[in-house]
N, C-alpha and C positions, 0 to 999 in steps of 0.2 A: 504494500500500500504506500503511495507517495505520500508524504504530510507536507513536504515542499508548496507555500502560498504565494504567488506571484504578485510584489508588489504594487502592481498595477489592478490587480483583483482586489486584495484586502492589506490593510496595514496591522501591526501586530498592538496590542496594548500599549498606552503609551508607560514608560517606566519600567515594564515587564522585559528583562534578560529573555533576550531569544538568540538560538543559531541561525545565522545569517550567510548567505551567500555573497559576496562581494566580486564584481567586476573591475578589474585594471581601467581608468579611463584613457580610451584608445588602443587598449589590447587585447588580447583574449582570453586571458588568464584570471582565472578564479581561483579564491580563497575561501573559506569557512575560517565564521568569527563568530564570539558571542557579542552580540550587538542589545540597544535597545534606543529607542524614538524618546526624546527631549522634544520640550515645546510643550503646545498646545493643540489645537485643530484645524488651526489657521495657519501654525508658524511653527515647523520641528522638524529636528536633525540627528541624524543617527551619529551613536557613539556606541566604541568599539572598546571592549574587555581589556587592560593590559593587565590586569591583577584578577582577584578575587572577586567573585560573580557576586554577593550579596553586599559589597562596599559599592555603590553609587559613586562615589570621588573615582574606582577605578575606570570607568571609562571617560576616551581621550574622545573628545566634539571636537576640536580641534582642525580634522583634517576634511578632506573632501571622500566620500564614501559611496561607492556607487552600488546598492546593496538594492539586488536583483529577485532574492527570496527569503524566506523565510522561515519557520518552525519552532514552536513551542520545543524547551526544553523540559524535557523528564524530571520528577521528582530526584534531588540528590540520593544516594544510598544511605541508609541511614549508619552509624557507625557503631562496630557492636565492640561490647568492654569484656571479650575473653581472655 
């Protein structure tokens, strides 16, 4: 089953850590990032993971991001104390 959402279809929550597809602008090469949508409804910009996916300060707005899909991330595993 695909879960890939084609940005042009649906956008993902805003705030909400999602896997993201990114395109090179002007090439052809794609990346997989954990991304999430800054802004509002009118006015937002994806920003991309360099750290730790529940710190908000880790993603970088920063650059220009040409982010083509998208996907809900899976609940983390939880961590067991054997």
């Amino acid at each position: 089953m695909n879960q890939w959402i084609d940005v042009s279809k649906e956008l993902p929550p805003m705030g909400r850590p999602v896997l993201a597809v990114a395109k090179r602008y002007g090439g052809r090469d794609h990346w997989l990032c954990a991304a999430l949508r800054r802004g509002n409804a009118e006015d937002w910009i994806w920003a991309v993971s360099n750290g730790e996916l529940n710190d908000s300060s880790n993603f970088d707005d920063e650059g220009e991001y040409n982010i083509t899909h998208w996907m809900l991330l899976p609940e983390l595993p939880k961590r067991s104390e054997a």
